[in-house]
Structures are given as structure tokens and as C-alpha cells.
C-alpha positions as CSV (number, residue, x, y, z in Angstrom):
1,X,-8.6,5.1,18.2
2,X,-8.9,2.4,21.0
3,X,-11.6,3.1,23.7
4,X,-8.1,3.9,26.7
5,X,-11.0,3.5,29.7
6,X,-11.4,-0.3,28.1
7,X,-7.9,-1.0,26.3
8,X,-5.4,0.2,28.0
9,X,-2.2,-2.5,28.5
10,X,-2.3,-4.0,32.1
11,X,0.8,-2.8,34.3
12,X,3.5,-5.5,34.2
13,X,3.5,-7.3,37.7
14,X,6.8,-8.4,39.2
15,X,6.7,-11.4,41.3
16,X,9.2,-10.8,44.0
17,X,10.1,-13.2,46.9
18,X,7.3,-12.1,49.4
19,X,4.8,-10.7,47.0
20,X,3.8,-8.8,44.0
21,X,4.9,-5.6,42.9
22,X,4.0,-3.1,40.3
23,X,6.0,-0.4,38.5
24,X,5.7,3.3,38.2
25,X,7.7,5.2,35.6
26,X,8.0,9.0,34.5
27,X,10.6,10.3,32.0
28,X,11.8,13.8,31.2
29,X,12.7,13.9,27.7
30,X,15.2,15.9,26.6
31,X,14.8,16.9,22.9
32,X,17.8,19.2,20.7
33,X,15.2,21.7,19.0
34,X,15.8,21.3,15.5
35,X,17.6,24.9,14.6
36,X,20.5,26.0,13.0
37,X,21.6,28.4,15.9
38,X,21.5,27.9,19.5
39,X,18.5,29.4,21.8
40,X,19.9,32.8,22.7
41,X,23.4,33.2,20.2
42,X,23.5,33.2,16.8
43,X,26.2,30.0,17.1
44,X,26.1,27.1,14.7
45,X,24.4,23.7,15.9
46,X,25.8,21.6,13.2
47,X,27.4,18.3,15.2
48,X,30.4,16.8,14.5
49,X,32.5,20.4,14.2
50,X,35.8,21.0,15.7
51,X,35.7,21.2,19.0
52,X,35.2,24.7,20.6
53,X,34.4,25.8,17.3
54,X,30.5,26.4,17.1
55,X,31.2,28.9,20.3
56,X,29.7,32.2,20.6
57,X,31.0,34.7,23.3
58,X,27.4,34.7,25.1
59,X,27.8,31.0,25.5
60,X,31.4,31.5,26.6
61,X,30.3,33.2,29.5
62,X,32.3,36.1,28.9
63,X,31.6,39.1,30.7
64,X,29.2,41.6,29.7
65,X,27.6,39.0,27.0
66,X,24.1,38.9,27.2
67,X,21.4,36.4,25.9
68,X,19.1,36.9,23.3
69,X,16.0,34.7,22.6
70,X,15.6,32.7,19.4
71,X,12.5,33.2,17.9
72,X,12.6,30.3,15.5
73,X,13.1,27.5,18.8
74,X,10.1,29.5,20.8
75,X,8.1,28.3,17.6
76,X,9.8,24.8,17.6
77,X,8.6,24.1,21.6
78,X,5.2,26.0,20.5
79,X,4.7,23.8,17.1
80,X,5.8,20.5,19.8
81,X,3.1,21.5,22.1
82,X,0.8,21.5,19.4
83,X,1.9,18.0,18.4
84,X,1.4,16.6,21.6
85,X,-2.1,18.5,22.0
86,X,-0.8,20.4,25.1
87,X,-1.6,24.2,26.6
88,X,0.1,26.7,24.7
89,X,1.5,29.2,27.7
90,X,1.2,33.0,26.0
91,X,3.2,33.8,28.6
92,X,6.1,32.2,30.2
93,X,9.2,33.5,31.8
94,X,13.1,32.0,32.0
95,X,14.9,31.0,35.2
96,X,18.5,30.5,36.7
97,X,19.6,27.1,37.4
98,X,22.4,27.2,39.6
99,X,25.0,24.3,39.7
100,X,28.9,23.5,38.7
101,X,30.1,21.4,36.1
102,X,33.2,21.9,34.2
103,X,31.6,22.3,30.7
104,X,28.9,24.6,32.1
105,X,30.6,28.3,31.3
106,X,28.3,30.4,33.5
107,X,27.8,28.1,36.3
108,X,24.1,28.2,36.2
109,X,21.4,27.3,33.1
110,X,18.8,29.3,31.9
111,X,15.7,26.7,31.9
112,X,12.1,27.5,32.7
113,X,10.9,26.2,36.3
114,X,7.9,28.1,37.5
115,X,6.0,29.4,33.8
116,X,7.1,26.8,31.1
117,X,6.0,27.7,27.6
118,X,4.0,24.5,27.4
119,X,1.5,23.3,29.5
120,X,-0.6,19.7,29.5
121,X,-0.8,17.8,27.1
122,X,-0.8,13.9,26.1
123,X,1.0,11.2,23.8
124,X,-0.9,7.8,23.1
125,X,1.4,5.2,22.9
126,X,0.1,2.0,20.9
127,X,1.2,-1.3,22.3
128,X,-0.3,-3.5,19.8
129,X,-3.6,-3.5,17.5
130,X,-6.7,-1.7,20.0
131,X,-4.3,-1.5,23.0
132,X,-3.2,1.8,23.9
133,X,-1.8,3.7,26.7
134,X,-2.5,7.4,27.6
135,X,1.0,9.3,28.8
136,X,-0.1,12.5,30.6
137,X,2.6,14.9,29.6
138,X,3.0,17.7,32.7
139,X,4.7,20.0,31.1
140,X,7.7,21.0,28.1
141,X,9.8,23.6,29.1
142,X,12.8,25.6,27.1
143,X,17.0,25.3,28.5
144,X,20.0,25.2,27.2
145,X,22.1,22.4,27.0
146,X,25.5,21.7,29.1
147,X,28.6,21.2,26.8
148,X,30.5,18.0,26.8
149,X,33.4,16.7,29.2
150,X,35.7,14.2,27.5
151,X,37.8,12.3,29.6
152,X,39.5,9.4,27.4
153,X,41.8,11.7,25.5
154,X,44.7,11.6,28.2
155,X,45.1,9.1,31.4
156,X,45.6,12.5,33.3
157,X,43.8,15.1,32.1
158,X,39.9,15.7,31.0
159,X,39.2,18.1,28.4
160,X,36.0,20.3,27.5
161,X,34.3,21.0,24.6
162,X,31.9,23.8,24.4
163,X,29.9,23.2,21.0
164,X,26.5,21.8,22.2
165,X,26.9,24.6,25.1
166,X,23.7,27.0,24.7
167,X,22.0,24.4,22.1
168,X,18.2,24.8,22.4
169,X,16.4,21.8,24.4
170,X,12.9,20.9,24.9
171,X,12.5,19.1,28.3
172,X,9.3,17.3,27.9
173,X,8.0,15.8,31.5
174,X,5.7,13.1,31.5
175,X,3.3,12.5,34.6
176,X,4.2,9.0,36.1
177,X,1.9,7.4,34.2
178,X,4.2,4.4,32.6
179,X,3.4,0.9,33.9
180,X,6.2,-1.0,32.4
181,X,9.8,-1.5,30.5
182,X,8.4,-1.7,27.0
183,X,5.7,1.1,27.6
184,X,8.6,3.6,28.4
185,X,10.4,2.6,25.2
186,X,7.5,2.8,23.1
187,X,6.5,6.3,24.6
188,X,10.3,7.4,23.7
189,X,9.6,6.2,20.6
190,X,6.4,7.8,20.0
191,X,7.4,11.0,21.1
192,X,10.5,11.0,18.7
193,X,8.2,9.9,15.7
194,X,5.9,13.1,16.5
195,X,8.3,15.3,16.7
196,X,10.1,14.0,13.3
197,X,6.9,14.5,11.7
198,X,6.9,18.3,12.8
199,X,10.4,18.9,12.3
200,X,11.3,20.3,15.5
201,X,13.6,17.7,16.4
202,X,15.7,14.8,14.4
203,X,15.5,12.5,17.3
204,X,18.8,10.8,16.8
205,X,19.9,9.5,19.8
206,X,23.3,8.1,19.0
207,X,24.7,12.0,18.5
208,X,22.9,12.6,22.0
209,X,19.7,14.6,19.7
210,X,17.3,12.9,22.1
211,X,18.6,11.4,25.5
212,X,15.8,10.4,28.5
213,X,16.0,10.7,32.4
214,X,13.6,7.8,33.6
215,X,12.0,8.0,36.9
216,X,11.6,4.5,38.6
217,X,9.6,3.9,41.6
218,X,7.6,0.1,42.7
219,X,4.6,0.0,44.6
220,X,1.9,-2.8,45.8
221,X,-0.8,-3.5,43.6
222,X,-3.7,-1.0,43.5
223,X,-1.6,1.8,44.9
224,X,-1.3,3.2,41.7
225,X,-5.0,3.3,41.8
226,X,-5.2,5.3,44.8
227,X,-2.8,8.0,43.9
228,X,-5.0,8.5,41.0
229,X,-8.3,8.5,43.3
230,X,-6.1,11.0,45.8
231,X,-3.5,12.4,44.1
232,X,-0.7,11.3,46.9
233,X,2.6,10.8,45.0
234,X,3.6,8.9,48.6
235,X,1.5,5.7,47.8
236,X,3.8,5.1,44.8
237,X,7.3,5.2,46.1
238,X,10.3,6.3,46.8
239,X,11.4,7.1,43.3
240,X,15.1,6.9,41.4
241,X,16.3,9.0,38.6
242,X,18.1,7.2,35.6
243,X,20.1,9.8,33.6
244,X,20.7,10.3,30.1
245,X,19.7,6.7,28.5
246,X,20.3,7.5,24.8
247,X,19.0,4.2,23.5
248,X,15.3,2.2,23.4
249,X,17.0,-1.3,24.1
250,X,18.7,0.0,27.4
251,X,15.8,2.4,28.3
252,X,14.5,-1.2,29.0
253,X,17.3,-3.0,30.3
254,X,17.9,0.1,32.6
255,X,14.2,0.1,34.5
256,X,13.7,-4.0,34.7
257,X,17.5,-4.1,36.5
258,X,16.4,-0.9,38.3
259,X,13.1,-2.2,39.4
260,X,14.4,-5.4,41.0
261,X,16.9,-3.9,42.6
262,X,14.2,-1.3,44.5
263,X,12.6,-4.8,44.9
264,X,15.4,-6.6,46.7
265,X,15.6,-3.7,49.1
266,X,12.2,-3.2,50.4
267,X,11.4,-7.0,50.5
268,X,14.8,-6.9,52.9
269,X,13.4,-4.5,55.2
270,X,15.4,-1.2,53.7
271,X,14.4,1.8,52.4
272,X,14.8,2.9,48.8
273,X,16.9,6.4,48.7
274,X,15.9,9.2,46.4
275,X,18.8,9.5,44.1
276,X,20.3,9.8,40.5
277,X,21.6,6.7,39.1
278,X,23.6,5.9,35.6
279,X,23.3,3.1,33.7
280,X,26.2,0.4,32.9
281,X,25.4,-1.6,29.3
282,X,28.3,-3.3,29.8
283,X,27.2,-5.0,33.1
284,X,23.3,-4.4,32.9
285,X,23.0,-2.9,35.9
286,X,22.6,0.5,37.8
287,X,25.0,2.8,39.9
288,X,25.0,5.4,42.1
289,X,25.8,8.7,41.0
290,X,25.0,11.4,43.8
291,X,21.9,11.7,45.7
292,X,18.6,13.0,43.9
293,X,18.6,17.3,44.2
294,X,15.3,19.1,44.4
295,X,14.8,22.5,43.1
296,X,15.4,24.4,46.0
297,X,19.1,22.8,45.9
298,X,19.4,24.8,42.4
299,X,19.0,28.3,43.8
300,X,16.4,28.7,41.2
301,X,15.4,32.7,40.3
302,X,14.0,34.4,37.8
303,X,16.6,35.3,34.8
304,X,17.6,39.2,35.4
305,X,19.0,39.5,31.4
306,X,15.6,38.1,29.9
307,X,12.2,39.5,29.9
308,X,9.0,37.0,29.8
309,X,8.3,35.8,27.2
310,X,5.0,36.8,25.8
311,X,3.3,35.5,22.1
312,X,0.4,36.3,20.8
313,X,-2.2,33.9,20.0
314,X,-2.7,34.8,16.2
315,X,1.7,33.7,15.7
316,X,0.3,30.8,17.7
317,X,-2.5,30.0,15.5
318,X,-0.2,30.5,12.5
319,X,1.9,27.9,13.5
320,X,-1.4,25.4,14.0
321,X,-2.2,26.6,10.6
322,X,0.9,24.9,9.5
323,X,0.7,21.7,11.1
324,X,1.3,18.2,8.7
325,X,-1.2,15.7,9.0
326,X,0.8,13.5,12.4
327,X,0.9,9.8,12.8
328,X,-2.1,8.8,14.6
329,X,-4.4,10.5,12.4
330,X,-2.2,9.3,9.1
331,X,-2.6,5.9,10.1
332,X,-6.1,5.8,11.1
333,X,-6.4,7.4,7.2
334,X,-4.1,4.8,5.5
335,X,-6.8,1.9,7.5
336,X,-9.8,3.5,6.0
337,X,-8.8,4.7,2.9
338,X,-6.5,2.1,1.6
339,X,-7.8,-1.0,3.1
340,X,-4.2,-1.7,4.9
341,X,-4.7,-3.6,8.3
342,X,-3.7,-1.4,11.6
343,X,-0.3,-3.0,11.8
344,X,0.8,-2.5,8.2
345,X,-0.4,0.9,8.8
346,X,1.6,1.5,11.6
347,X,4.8,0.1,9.5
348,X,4.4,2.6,6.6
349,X,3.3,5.5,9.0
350,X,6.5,5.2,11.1
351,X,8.7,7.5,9.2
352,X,6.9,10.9,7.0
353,X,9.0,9.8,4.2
354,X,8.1,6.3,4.3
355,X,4.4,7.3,3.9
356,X,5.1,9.5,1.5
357,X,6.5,6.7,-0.7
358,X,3.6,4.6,-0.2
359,X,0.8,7.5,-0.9
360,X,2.4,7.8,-4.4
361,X,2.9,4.1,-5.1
362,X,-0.4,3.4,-4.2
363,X,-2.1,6.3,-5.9
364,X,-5.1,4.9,-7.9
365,X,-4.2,1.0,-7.0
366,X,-5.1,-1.3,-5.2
367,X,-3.6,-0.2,-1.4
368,X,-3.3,-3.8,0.2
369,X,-1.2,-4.6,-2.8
370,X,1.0,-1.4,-2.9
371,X,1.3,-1.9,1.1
372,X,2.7,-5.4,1.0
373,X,5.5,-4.6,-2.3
374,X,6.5,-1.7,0.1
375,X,6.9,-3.5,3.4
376,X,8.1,-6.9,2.1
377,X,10.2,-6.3,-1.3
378,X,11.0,-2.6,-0.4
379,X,11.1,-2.0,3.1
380,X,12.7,-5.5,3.3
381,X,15.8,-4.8,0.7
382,X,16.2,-1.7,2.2
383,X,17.2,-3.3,5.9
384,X,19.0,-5.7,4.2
385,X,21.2,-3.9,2.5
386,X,21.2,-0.8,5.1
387,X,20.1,2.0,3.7
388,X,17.0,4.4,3.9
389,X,13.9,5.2,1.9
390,X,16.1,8.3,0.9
391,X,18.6,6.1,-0.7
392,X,16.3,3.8,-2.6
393,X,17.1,2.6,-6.0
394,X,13.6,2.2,-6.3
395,X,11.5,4.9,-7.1
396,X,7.5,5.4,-5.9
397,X,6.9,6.1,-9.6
398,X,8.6,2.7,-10.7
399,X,7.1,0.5,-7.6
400,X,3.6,2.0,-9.1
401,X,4.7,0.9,-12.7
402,X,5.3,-2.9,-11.9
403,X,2.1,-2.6,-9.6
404,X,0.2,-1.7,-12.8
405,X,1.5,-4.2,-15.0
406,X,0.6,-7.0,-12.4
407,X,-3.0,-5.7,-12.1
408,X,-3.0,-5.4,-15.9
409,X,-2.4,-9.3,-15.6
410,X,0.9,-8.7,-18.2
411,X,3.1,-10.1,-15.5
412,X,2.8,-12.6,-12.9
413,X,4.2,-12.0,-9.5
414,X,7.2,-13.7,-10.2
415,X,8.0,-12.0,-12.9
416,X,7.4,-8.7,-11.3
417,X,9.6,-9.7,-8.3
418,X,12.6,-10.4,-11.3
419,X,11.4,-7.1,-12.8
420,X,12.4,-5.2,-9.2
421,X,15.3,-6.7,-8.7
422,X,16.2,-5.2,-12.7
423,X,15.2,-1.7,-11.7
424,X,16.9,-2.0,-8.1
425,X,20.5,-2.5,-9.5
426,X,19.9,-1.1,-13.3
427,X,17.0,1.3,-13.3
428,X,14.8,2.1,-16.1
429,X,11.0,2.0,-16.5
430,X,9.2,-0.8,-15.8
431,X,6.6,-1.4,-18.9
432,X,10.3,-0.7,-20.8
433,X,12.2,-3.1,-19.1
434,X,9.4,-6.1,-19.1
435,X,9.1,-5.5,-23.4
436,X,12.4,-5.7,-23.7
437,X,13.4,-8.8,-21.5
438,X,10.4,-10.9,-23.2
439,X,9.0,-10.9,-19.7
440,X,5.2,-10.0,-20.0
441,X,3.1,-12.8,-20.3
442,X,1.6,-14.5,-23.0
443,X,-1.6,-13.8,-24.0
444,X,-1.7,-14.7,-27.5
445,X,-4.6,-17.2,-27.1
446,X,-3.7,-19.7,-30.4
447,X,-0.1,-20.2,-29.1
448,X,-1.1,-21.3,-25.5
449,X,-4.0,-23.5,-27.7
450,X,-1.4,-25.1,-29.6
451,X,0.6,-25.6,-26.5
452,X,-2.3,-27.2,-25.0
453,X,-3.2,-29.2,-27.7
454,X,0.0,-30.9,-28.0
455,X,-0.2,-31.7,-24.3
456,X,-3.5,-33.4,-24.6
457,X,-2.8,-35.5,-27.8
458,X,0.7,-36.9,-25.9
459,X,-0.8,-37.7,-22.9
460,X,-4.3,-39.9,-23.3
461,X,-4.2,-41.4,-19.8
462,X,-3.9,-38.3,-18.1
463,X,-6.8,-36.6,-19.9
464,X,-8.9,-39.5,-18.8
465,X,-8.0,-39.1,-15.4
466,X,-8.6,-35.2,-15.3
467,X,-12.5,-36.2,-16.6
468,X,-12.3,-38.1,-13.8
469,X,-11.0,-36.1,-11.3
470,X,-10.8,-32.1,-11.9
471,X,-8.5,-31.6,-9.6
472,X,-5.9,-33.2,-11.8
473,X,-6.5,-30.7,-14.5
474,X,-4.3,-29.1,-12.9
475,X,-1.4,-30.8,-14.5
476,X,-2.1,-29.8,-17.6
477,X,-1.8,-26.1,-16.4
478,X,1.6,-26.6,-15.1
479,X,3.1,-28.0,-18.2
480,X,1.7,-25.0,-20.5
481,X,3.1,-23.1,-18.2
482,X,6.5,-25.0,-18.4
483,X,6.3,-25.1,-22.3
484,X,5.9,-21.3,-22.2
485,X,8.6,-20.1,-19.8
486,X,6.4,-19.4,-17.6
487,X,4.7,-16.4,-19.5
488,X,1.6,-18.0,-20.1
489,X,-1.1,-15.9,-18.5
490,X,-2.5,-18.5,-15.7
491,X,-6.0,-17.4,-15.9
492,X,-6.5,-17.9,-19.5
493,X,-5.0,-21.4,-20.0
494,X,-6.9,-22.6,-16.6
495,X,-9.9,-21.3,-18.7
496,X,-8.4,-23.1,-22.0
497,X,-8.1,-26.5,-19.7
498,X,-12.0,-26.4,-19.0
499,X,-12.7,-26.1,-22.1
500,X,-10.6,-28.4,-24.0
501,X,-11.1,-31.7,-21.4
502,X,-15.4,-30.4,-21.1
503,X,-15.0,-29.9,-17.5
């Protein structure tokens, strides 16, 4: 891991028309826990349902209906905190957050505000080889989600659908620690690779799984430096709220655009006002959306049909117990103990299944090898033809059989890149495949001699010239190879060459 005192990315400076400015970025992250009921009914999560069909009374609002916790999601946020190597809270307590919105059934949601159920904690966010940033995270609190208005179904009329009402959410809050555009999408990815690896969310984004509200503020040059030397949030801004970006690409788009604007403003001699802002793709810009409430504006008080919440630290140490081996230290593992450089690393690390394909490939080769047939001819059909490292034709078993035969010298790497291209659209086992197709390569010393001899008594001039020159023994390799198909093992008729011209 990169020394962060000495390698951490410089903040991206944006030159405006009277000077330099600096950004400052936080993000709440909200995460679907990865459950198959919501956090306090027994209601079904699975997306893509009939509307209003995964709806249970509780999350109906109807009267009398009272909530009950999910044990399973406490342990998702817990086993998240642990990810992120955060304070586990024994005990934390749920609130009331008071607002309207059509698809919100009680008109408030129960979230955690004043004793979240994790505390700090941190993600390291690589931005390159030795170049890393460290994102403070503040705190991840428990809520349920809002359901979902749909308004394109009639030119008159909006309708509601109630499924993802009550659907457990982890809100992870960062401190404002994010310097620039591609940091924040890298952190968003980071997080989401983390929590893939536990299990405790799918990250998807398109289906809404894991959706971010960025926090945008500028500031002069060294003022970030001073909050963290006082603390003063002042020094950084007056800050803007981006909601719901449900994609990397515009999580970028949506804070350079943002940034500027704040830029524009202040360098006019405005003021930048606190408010939320949504995103337009379409145009690449930001709008307005209503002016930036603060907690008190929620009516926020303690939940009077849930208890605290209190665990004990042995279910908490249970669930540590239980952790999988997480990116950062999988990768730092794949550099030492297969060779791979720290990029390829990161490549195979990005995904648990991807690893896992590359761990059994690899398994008693050589790992540089195994890493560049899985990135390049594996990893590389795969995005070609769309599909994931699920769906491979492929197996880890037969990757490691054409790896073997190439180290066994029987094939030469064209020949095993014909032999993959066999077992990706007909299957079978390599060592099978290569007998039968007369692809392995010839080793039989007294045909390549014959071969060779032939060569030499048909061409005088150009033996005399190899004795000459050695270089141009070369020649002679070539045509062997030629006269053999190709299946001539390399190594042995360059050794055969030597011999035969005394060189």
C-alpha cells in the first residue's frame, strides 16, 4: 500500500477567469442492502415485480402496523462497516424523518440521525500504480427507501408504485475529502467493489441498487489545508447537493459542469446558494430543484415503535470471523505471490469471480502467463462478445490445460490461441482437442533433421551466407517451420540450425 502522506493525487485545479480554484467533494452513498425482505416487513425485494406487488401492510402505512427490525440487514450494515474498517456502534437507535412525497406512505422515514450503527471508517481509492487517496467515511447509517413516482404513463396523471417502499438502505457519508471529478467516481467505484465482495449489496446502478448524492463546494488554494489544520467547514464553501446520480460517467460530468458554474458565480461577485440540484445527461448541465434542507427542517425524533438497537460484540465478532479476503489485500497477494504487476492485479481483482477464475487457472503455473491469457484472450472475448465471467465458454480448468501444454513446449502460442478459440465455441479438453487436430508440435527430432537437411543441400548460397553472418540462420528456421506446418518445436530446430551450419 502507497505511503498516502507521500502519494496521494494532487487536487485538480480549475483555472477560472480571475484565478485558480480548487474543488471539494463529499458524497452520501446510498446502498440497497442485499436481502430478500425489506428492513422492518417480511415483503419481497426482488426488482422488476408488478407494481404494488412486493407490498406489505407495515410499508402501506396502514393503521395499527408496526415495524419490525431485520436482523439479517443489521448484519449487512455491520459486515459493511467491517469492510470499510469503520466503528462498529453496539448501540444505535432509529429516528423519524418527517417530509411529504407521494410514494412515501407514512409521510416520514425511519433513518438513523443522532446513533448510527456505524461509525468511522475509511476507503482507499487507487488512482493509478502508488497513488492513492484516503476517503474518510463519517458515518453509515440504516433507512428505508422511498417508493417510486412514475410520471410518463399518462400526459395527465402520475402514478405510484410502492415496491422498493421499506427496502433496506445503507447511507454511507463520506467526509469532504474528494479533490476532483474522477476521484469521486473512483471512490463510487471502490465502494461498490467492497461491498460486492461482501455480499451486502449488488451495486447495480442501472436498477437504482446504488445511486449517490454528491456534495460540491470550490474554494481557493490552500483552504482546504486550513479546514484540516482548524476544522472550519466555512473556509471550503458554500456547498451544493447533486441528487441521485446513478452512473460513474455522469457522477463526473455532473461535478466538472457543477463546479464551473459555482465558479462563474463567485468570480461575478454572487454568492453560491445552499441547495439540491439534479442532473440533466441530456444537456450536461445542473438544475435547481428546491433549496438545501437541514435536519431541523425534518422534524427529526426518536422512533416511538422501535427500541435501540443493541448487539453484542461476540454476533459482531462472528460476523468479522466470516469476512472474505477484500480487494486491497487480494491484490497486494496476487503482486507477491504470482508475480503479476499492480495494474494487472487490479484488473483480475475487480470482480470476486474474476479472481476466482484466475486463482484456479493459475494454480501451480506460471502467474504472469495465466494473468495475460485471462486479461487479453479471456477477459478480452468476453467484452467483445458481452457477456460475464459467469457465462464463459471457457472454463478455469481448460484455460489451465492449454497453459500447461504451452509450458510443456507441445504447442506454440499460436497454436494455443487456435486451440481457445476450439474450446470457446466447441468445448472439450484441451490435451484432447490438440491430439486430435494434429496440432502439438513436432518433436520428432529425425523428421525436422530431414527437413533441415533438404533445406541445406537446395540452397548452397544461403548456407554460406549464414557462416558468414548468423543472423541469417535464421532463414533456415523459418522454412522448417514452413515445411512442417508450423508444428516444428522452434527451440529444437534453432538448436538443429547451429549444429548443422557449425555455428
Amino acid at each position: 500500500m502507497p505511503d498516502l502522506a507521500h502519494d496521494s493525487p494532487k487536487p485538480k485545479v480549475i483555472p477560472g477567469a480571475k484565478s485558480d480554484w480548487e474543488l471539494v467533494i463529499g458524497l452520501e452513498v446510498h446502498a440497497q442492502v442485499a436481502s430478500n425482505a425489506k428492513l422492518f416487513s417480511g415483503a419481497s425485494t426482488l426488482f422488476g415485480a408488478e407494481p404494488n406487488s412486493n407490498v406489505a401492510f407495515v410499508d402501506a402505512a396502514m393503521p395499527g402496523m408496526l415495524p419490525v427490525i431485520n436482523e439479517f440487514c443489521v448484519a449487512q450494515a455491520v459486515r459493511t462497516g467491517l469492510g470499510l474498517k469503520a466503528q462498529i456502534n453496539l448501540t444505535s437507535a432509529f429516528d423519524r424523518k418527517n417530509y411529504f412525497y407521494p410514494d412515501l406512505p407514512q409521510g416520514y422515514q425511519i433513518s438513523q440521525l443522532y446513533h448510527p450503527i456505524v461509525g468511522e471508517g475509511e476507503v482507499i481509492v487507487d488512482m493509478g500504480p502508488g497513488i492513492a487517496r484516503r476517503v474518510r467515511i463519517e458515518r453509515i447509517h440504516l433507512e428505508q427507501d422511498a417508493g417510486k413516482s412514475i410520471h410518463d404513463l399518462d400526459p395527465t396523471m402520475s402514478f405510484v408504485d410502492l415496491n422498493r417502499t421499506g427496502v433496506a438502505l445503507m447511507e454511507i457519508v463520506s467526509r469532504p475529502d474528494i479533490r476532483g471529478p474522477e476521484e469521486a467516481a473512483a471512490y463510487v467505484a471502490k465502494l461498490r467493489q467492497i461491498m460486492r465482495y461482501l455480499g451486502t449489496c449488488d451495486g447495480n446502478m442501472q436498477n437504482g441498487n446504488l445511486r449517490a448524492d454528491v456534495n460540491v463546494s470550490v474554494c481557493r488554494p490552500g483552504d482546504y489545508e486550513r479546514y484540516q489544520a482548524t476544522g472550519d467547514h466555512s473556509v471550503l464553501g458554500t456547498r451544493c447537493e447533486i441528487k441521485n446520480m446513478n452512473s460513474l460517467r455522469f457522477i463526473q460530468q455532473a461535478i466538472d459542469y457543477e463546479a464551473r458554474r459555482q465558479i462563474a458565480i463567485l468570480e461575478d461577485g454572487g454568492r453560491i446558494e445552499q441547495e439540491t440540484r439534479l442532473y440533466d445527461p441530456d444537456k450536461g448541465e445542473t438544475r435547481s430543484m428546491r433549496s438545501k434542507e437541514e435536519a431541523h427542517d425534518y422534524r427529526y425524533f426518536p422512533c416511538p415503535d422501535l427500541l435501540p438497537l443493541e448487539i453484542e460484540q461476540a454476533w459482531v465478532d462472528d460476523i468479522a470471523a466470516s469476512m472474505p479476503e477484500l480487494p486491497d489485500a487480494k491484490k497486494a497477494r496476487f503482486v507477491e505471490g504470482y508475480g503479476v504487476t499492480e495494474y494487472d492485479a487490479g484488473v483480475l481483482t475487480a470482480e470476486a469471480e474474476n479472481a476466482a477464475f484466475f486463482e484456479e487457472a493459475a494454480k501451480g503455473r506460471d502467474g504472469k502467463q495465466a494473468a495475460n491469457w485471462v486479461i487479453n484472450e479471456l477477459f478480452g472475448r468476453l467484452n467483445k462478445e458481452g457477456k460475464t465471467i459467469g457465462e464463459t465458454p471457457v472454463s478455469a480448468r481448460q484455460l489451465g490445460g492449454v497453459l500447461d501444454l504451452l509450458a510443456s513446449g507441445e504447442i506454440t502460442g499460436k497454436m494455443a490461441k487456435d486451440l481457445f478459440e476450439i474450446l470457446w465455441t466447441e468445448g472439450g479438453d484441451p490435451a484432447e482437442v490438440a491430439a486430435a487436430r494434429g496440432m502439438k508440435q513436432v518433436t520428432d527430432t529425425a523428421a525436422i533433421e530431414k527437413a533441415l537437411d533438404d533445406l541445406i543441400a537446395a540452397n548452397p548460397e544461403q548456407v554460406e551466407k549464414a557462416k558468414v553472418n548468423a543472423k541469417l540462420a535464421g532463414w533456415f528456421t523459418g522454412q522448417v517451420l514452413k515445411a512442417t506446418g508450423g508444428k516444428a518445436n522452434p527451440a529444437v530446430v534453432n538448436q538443429m540450425v547451429a549444429q548443422k551450419l557449425g555455428l
